[in-house]
N, C-alpha and C positions, 0 to 999 in steps of 0.2 A: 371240276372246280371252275367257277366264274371270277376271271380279275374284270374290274371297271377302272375305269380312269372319266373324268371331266371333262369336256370342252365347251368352255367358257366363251361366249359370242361376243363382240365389242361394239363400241361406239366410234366416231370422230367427232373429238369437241372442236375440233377445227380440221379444214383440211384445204389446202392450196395447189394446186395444179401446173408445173411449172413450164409444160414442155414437153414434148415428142424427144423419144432419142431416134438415131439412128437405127436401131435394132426394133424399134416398132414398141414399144414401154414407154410409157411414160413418168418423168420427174414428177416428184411430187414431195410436199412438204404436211407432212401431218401431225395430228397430235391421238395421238390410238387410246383409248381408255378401255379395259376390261369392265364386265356386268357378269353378275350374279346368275343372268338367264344361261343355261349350260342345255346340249345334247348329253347322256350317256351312252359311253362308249361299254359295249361288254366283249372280254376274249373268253373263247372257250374251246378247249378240245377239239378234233373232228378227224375226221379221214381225209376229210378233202378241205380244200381254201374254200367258203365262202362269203360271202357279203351280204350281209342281212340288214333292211332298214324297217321300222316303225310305220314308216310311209309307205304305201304302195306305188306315190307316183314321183318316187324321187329313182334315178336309174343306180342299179348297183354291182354295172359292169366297168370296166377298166377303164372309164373316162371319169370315173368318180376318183375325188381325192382321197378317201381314206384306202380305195384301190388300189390309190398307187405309191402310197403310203406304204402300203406293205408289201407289194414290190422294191421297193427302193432299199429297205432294210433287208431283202433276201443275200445281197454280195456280202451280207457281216456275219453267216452263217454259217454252218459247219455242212449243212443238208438243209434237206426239205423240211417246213415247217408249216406242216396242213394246220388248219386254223380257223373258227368262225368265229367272224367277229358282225358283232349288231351293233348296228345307231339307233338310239331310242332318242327320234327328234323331238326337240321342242320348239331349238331356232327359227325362226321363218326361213323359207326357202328363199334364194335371191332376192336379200331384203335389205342390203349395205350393210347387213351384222356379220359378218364373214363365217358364217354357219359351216360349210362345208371345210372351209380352212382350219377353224379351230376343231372338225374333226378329224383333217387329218394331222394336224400338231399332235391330239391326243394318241393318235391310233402310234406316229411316231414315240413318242416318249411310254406310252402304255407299253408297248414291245419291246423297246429300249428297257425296260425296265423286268418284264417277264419272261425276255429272254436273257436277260442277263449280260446285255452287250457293250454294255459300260460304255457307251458311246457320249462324250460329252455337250451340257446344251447347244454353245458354240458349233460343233460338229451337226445336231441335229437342224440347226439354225439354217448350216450350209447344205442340208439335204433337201430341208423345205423351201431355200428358197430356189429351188429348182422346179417344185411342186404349184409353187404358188404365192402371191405379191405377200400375202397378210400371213401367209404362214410362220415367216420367224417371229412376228410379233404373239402370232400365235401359242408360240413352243413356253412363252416364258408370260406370257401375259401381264396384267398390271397396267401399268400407263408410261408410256414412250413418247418422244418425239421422234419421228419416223422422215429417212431422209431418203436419197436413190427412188427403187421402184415402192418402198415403205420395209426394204433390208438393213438399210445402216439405221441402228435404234440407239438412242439415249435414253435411257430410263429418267424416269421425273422422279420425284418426292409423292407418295402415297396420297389422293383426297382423300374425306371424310368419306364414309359410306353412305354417300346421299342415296334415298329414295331416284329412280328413274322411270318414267311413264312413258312407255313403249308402244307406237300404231303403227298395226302394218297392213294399209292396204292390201282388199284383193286381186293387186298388180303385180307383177315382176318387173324389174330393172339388168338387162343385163348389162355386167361391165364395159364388157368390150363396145357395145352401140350408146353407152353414157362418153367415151371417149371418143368414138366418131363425131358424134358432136361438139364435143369440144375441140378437135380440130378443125371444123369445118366455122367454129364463130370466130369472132374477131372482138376488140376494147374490152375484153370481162373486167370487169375488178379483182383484183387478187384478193385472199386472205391473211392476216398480220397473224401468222403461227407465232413469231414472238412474242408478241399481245399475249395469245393464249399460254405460252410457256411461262410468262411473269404472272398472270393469275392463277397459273396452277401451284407457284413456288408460293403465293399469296394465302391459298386455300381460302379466298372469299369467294363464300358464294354468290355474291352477286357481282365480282369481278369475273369468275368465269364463264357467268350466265351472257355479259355483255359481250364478252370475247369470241363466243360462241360464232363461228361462219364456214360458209362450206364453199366455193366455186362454183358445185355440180351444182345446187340448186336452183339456180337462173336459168341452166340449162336443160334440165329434166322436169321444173315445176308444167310450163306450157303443152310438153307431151304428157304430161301425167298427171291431170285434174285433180286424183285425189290425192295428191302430196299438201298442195293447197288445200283442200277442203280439210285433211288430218289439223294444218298448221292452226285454220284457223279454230278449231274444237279445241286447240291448247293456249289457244290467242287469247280467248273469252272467257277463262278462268284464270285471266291474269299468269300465264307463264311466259318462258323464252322458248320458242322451238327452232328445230333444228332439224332437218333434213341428215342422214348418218351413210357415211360412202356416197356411191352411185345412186342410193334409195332404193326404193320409193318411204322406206320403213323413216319416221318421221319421231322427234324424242323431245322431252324437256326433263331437265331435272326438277325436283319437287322439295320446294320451303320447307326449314324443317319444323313452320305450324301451320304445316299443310296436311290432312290428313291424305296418305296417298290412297289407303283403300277406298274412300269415300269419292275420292278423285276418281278412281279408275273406275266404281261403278257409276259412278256418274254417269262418264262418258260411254261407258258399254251400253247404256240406257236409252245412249242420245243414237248412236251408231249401230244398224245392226250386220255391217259388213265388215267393218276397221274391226283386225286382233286387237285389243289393248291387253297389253303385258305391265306388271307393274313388277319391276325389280332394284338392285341395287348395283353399286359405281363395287367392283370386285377390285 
């Protein structure tokens, strides 16, 4: 028998940068929103543990997070618990939508759940965030403001189920060298997360389109040309865009008399390189 559980990929409708710690992490002040776009995660039976991915060129040895996912829930065990488990990806791969994070959240709570370990969120919160920065936000999803390394969460008030149009470069961004560089520059501008957290308690849409800011963007547009060239394919049909994480994956939300499928073929028309994903604020 096949169980599945979801992992839901995210946005930042804002995200602020606060700081180096001492342990080599960085502060950070965010505002995390879940979408619609999800990996499935499937467990099934086996003799042996494996790791099965969708992808061929995603790695699906023990430096993968849903790997080690399920290592971590092995000490709540009684025994051995051989297991295959598959990612049927859809997330982009290192795209600032924390794809691999939310599947190890999923892979935690889907086994939390079929093995019966009654492990509670809070508990699985503190497993993830050992795993990984976006992982607790991960475990519970929705929309937070995200404080520490993006562990200590306040949950917000639900938005509406805006339409979301999603490009992701044929680029990758890795975290860790989007944060080399932000230590290495100097006068960025900050971002006003509480801005964003009063437009989100607002639920205007065009209060949180203008609130909409990222830090990393200043910093990764010039290494990464088509962050820009995404922005401006969402610039000239009149939207707000936004750069999400580290990027390079680039978003606007979408009017709601806007037609988004019309929108997203549009732009698949105009682009023959950019993924466009069209989903919704989960």
């Amino acid at each position: 028998m096949i169980h599945s559980e979801k992992a839901y990929g995210k946005i930042n409708l804002a995200m602020n940068i606060l700081g180096r710690r001492p342990d080599g992490y960085h502060e950070v002040d965010t505002v995390y929103q879940s979408v619609s776009l999800h990996d499935d995660i499937l467990f099934e039976a086996s003799q042996t543990f494996r790791l099965t991915c969708s992808r061929n060129d995603l790695v699906c040895d023990e430096t993968n997070l849903a790997y080690k996912a399920y290592t971590a829930l092995l000490p709540f065990c009684d025994g051995p618990r051989p297991l295959h488990i598959h990612i049927d990806k859809h997330i982009p791969v290192a795209a600032g939508l924390a794809g691999g994070s939310a599947d190890c959240a999923a892979v935690l709570r889907g086994l939390n759940r079929l093995w019966k370990l009654g492990l509670s969120p809070d508990t699985l919160r503190k497993i993830g965030r050992a795993l990984g920065a976006d992982v607790p936000f991960c475990i519970n999803g929705g929309i937070a403001r995200a404080g520490g390394i993006g562990e200590i969460l306040v949950p917000l008030a639900p938005l509406p189920q805006w339409q979301v149009i999603i490009l992701h470069p044929p680029v990758s961004v890795h975290t860790d060298k989007a944060y080399v560089l932000f230590d290495k520059a100097s006068g960025l501008a900050g971002t006003d997360v509480g801005e964003m957290t009063a437009a989100v308690a607002s639920k205007s849409f065009t209060r949180v389109c203008d609130a909409m800011s990222n830090t990393f963007e200043t910093l990764i547009m010039p290494h990464v040309p088509a962050v820009g060239e995404c922005m401006n394919l969402l610039r000239r049909r009149g939207l707000r865009p936004l750069m999400t994480g580290s990027g390079p994956t680039v978003f606007a939300l979408v009017p709601s008399d806007t037609d988004g499928e019309e929108l997203a073929a549009a732009i698949e028309n105009e682009t023959k390189t950019t993924e466009v994903i069209l989903t919704t604020l989960q």
